[in-house]
N, CA, C and O atoms as CSV, one atom per row, in Angstrom:
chain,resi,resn,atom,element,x,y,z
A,1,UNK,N,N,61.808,21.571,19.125
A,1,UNK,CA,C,60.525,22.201,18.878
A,1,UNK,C,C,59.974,21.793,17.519
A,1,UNK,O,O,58.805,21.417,17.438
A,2,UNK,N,N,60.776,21.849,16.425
A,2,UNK,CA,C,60.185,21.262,15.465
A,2,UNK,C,C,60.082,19.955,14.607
A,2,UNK,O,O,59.706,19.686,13.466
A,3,UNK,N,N,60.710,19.099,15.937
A,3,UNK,CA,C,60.158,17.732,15.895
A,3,UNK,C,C,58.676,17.641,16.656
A,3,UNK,O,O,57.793,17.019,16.066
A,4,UNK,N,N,58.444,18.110,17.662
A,4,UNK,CA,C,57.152,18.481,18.348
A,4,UNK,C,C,56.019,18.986,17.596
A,4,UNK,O,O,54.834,18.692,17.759
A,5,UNK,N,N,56.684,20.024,16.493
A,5,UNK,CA,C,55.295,20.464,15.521
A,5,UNK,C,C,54.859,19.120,14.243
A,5,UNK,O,O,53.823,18.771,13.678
A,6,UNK,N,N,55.989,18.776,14.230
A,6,UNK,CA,C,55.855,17.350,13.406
A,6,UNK,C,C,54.565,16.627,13.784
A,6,UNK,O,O,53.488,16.536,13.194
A,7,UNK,N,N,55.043,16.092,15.063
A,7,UNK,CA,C,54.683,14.951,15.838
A,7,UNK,C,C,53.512,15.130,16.406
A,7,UNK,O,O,52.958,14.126,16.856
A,8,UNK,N,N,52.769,16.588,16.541
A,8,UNK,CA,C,51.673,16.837,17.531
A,8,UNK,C,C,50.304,16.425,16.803
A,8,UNK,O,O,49.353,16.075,17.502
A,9,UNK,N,N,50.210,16.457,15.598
A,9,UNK,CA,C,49.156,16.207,15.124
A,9,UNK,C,C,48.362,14.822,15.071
A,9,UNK,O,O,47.149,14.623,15.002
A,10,UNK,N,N,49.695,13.709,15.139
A,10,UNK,CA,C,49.380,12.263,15.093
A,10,UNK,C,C,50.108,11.246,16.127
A,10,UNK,O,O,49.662,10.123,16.360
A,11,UNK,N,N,51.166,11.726,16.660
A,11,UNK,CA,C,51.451,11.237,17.774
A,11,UNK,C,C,52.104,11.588,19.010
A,11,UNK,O,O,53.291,11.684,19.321
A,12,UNK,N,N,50.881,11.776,19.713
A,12,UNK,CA,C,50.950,12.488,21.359
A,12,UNK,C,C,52.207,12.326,22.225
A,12,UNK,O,O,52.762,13.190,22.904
A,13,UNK,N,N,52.486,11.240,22.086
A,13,UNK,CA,C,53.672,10.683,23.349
A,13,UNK,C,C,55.378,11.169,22.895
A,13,UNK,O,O,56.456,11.533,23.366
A,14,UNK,N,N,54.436,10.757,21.232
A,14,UNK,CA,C,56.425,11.240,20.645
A,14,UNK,C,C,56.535,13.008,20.480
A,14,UNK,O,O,57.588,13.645,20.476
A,15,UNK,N,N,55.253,13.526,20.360
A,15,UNK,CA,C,54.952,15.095,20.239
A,15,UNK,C,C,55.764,15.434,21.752
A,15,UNK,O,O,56.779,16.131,21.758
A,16,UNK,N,N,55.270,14.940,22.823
A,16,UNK,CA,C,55.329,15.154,24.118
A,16,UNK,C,C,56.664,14.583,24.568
A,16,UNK,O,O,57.023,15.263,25.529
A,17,UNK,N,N,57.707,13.485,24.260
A,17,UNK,CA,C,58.742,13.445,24.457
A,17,UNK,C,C,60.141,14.749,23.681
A,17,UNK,O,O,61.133,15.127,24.305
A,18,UNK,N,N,59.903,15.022,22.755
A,18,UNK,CA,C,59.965,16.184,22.159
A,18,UNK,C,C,60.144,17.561,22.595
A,18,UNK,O,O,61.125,18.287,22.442
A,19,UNK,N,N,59.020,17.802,23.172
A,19,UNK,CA,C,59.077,19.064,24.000
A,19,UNK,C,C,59.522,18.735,25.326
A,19,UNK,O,O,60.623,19.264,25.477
A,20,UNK,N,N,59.186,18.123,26.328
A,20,UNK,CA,C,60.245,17.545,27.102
A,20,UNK,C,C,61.609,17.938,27.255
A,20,UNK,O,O,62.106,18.746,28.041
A,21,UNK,N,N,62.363,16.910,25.972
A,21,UNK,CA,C,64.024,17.359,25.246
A,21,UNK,C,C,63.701,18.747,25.732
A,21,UNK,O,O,63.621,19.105,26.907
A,22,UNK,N,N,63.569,19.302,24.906
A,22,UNK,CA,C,63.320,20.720,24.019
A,22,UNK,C,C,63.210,21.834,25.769
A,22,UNK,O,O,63.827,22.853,26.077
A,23,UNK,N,N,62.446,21.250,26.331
A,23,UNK,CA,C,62.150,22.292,27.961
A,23,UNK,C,C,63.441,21.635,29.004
A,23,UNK,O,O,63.983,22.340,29.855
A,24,UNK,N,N,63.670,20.741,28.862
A,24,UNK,CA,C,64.749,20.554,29.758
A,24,UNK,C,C,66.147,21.179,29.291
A,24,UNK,O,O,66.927,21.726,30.070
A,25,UNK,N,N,66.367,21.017,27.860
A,25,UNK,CA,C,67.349,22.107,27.548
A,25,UNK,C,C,67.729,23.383,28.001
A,25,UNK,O,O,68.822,23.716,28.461
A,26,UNK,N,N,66.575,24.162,27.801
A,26,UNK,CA,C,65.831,25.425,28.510
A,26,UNK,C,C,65.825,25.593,29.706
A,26,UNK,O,O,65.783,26.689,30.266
A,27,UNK,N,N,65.877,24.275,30.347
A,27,UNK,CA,C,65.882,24.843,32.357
A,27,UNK,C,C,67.508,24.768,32.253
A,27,UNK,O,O,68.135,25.561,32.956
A,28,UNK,N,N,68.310,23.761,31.327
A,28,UNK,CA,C,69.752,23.541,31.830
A,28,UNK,C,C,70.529,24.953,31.232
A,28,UNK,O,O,71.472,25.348,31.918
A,29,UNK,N,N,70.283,25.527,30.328
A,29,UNK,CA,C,70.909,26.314,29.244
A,29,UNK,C,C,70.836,27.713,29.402
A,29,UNK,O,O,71.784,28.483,29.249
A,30,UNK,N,N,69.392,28.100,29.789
A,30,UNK,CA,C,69.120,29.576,29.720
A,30,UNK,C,C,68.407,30.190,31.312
A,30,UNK,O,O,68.065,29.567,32.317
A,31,UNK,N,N,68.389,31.269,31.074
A,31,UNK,CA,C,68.384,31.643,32.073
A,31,UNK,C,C,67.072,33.161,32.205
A,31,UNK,O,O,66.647,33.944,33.054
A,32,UNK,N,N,66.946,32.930,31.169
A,32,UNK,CA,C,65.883,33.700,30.377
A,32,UNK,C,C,64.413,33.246,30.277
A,32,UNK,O,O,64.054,32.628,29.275
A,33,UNK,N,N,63.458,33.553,31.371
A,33,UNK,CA,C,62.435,32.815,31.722
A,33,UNK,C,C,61.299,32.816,30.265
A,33,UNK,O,O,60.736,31.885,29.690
A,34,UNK,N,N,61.295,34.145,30.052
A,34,UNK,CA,C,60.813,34.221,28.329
A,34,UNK,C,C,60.997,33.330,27.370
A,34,UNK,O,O,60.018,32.781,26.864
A,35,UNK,N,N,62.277,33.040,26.963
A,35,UNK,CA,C,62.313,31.552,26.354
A,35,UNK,C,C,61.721,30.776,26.920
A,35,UNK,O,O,60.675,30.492,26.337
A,36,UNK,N,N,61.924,30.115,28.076
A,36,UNK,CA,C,61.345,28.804,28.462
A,36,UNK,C,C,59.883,28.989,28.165
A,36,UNK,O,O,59.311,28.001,27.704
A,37,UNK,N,N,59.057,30.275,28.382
A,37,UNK,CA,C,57.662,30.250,28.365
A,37,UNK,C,C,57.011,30.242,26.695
A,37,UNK,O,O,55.947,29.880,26.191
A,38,UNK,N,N,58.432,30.920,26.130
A,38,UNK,CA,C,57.488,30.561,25.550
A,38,UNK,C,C,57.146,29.152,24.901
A,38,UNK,O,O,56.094,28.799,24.369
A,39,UNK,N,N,58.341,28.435,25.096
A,39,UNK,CA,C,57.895,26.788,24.692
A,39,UNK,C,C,57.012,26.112,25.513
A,39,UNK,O,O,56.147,25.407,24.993
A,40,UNK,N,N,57.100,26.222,26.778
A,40,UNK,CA,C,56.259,25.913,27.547
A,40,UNK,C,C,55.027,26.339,27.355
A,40,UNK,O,O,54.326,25.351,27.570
A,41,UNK,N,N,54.347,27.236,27.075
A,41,UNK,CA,C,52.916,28.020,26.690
A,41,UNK,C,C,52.342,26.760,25.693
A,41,UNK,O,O,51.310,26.107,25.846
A,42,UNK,N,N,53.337,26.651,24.653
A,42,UNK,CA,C,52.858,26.122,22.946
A,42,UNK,C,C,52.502,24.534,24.057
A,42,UNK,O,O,51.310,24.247,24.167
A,43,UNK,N,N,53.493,23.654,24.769
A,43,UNK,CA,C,52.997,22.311,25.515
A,43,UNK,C,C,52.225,22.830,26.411
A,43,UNK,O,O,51.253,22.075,26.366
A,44,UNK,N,N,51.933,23.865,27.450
A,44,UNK,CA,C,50.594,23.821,27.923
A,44,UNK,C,C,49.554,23.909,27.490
A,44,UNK,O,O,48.624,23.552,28.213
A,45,UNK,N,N,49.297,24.353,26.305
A,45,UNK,CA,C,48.239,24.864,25.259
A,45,UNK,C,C,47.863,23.349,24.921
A,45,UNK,O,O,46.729,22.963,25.205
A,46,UNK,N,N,48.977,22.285,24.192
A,46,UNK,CA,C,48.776,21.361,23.553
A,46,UNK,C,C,48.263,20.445,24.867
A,46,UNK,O,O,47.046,20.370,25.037
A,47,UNK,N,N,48.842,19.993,25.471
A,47,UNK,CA,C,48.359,19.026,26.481
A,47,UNK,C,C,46.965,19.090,27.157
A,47,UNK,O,O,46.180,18.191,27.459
A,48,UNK,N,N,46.873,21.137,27.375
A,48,UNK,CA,C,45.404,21.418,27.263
A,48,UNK,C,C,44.397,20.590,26.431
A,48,UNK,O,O,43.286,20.239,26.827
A,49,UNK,N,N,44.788,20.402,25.560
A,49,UNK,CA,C,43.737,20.472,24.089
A,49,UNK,C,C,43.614,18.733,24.119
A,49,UNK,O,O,42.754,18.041,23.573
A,50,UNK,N,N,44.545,18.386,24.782
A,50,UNK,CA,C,44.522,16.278,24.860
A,50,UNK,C,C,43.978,15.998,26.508
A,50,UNK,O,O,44.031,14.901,27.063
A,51,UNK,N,N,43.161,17.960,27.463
A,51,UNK,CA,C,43.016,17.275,28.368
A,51,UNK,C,C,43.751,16.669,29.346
A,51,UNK,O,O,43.221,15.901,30.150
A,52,UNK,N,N,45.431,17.046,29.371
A,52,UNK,CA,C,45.628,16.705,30.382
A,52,UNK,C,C,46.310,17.416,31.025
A,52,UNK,O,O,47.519,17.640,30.972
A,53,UNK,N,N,45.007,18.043,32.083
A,53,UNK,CA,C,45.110,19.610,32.304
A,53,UNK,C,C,46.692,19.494,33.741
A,53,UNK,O,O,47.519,20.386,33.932
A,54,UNK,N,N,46.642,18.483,34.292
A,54,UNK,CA,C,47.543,18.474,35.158
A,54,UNK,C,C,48.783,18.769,34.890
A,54,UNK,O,O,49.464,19.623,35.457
A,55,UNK,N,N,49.101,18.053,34.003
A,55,UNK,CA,C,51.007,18.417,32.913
A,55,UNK,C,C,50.826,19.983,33.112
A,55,UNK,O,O,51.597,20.641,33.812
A,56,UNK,N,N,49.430,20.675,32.242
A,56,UNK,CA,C,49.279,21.646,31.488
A,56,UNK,C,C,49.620,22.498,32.931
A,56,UNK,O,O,50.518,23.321,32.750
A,57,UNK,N,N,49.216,22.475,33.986
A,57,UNK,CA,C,48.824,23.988,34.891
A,57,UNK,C,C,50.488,23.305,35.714
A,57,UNK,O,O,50.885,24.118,36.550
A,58,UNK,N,N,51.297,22.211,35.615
A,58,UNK,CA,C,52.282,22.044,36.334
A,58,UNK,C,C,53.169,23.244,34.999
A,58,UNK,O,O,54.073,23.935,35.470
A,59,UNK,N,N,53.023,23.327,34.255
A,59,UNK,CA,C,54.201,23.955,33.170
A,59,UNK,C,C,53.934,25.351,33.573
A,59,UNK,O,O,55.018,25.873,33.835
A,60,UNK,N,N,53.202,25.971,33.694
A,60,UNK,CA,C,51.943,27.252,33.895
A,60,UNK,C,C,52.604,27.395,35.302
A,60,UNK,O,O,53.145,28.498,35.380
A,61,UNK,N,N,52.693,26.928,36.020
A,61,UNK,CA,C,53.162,26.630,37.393
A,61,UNK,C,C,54.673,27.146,37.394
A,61,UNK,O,O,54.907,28.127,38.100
A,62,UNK,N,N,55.308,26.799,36.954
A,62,UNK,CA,C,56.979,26.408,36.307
A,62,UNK,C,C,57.068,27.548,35.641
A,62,UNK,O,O,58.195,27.960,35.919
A,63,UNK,N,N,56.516,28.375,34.864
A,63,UNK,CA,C,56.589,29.485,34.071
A,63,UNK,C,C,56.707,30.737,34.953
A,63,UNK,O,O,57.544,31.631,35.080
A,64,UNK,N,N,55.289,30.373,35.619
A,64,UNK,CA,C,54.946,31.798,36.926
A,64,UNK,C,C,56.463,31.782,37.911
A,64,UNK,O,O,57.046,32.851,38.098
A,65,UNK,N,N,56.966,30.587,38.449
A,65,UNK,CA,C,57.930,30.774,39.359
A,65,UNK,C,C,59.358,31.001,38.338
A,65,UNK,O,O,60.357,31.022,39.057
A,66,UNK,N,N,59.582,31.116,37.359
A,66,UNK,CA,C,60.499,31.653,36.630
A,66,UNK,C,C,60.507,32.628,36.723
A,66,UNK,O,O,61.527,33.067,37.255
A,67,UNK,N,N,59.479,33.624,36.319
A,67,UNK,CA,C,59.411,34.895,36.122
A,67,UNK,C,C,59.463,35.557,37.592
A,67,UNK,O,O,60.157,36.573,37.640
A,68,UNK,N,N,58.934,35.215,38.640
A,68,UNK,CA,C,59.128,35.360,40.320
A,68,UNK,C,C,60.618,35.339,40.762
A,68,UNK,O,O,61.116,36.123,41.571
A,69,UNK,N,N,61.130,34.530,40.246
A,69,UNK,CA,C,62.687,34.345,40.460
A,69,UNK,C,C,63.236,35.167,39.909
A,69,UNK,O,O,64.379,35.329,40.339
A,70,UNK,N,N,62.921,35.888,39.012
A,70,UNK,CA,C,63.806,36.662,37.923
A,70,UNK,C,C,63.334,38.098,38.209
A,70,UNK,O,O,64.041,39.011,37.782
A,71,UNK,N,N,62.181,38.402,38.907
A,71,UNK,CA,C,62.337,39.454,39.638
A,71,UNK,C,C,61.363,40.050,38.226
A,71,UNK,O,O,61.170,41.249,38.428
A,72,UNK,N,N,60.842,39.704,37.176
A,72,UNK,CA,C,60.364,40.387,36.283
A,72,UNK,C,C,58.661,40.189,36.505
A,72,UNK,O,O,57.995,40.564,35.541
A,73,UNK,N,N,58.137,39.812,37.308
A,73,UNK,CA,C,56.972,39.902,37.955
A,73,UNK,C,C,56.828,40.057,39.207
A,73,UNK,O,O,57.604,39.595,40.044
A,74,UNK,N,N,55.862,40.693,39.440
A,74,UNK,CA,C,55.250,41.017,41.261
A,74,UNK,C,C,53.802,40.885,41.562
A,74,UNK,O,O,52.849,41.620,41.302
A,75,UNK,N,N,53.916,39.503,42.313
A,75,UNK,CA,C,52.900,38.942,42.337
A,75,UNK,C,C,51.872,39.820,43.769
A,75,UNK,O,O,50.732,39.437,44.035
């Protein structure tokens, strides 16, 4: 994550490989959909903001079915 805050301001791809690391950790490691969102929120927000809304609503996507699985929302 805070190679990602580094990296977001001047370079997109290495910002975005970064969080990547950083969210795949998070699907392998925890189990705690809250964590994952909230890193995921900060890269949907960002990818928002570069426009590339598809990444953005697939993470948004990935977040909602965490929390569905975990029984801590009712859709």
């Amino acid at each position: 994550m805070e190679a990602f805050k580094a990296y977001k301001h001047s370079h997109f791809e290495a910002a975005m490989r970064c969080m990547d690391l950083a969210l795949e950790a998070l699907r392998i490691n925890s189990d705690d959909p809250s964590s994952f969102a909230r890193v995921a929120e900060d890269a949907a927000k960002f990818l928002e903001s570069k426009d590339d809304r598809k990444r953005a609503m697939a993470l948004y996507g990935e977040m909602a079915n965490r929390f569905l699985k975990d029984g801590r929302w009712n859709a």
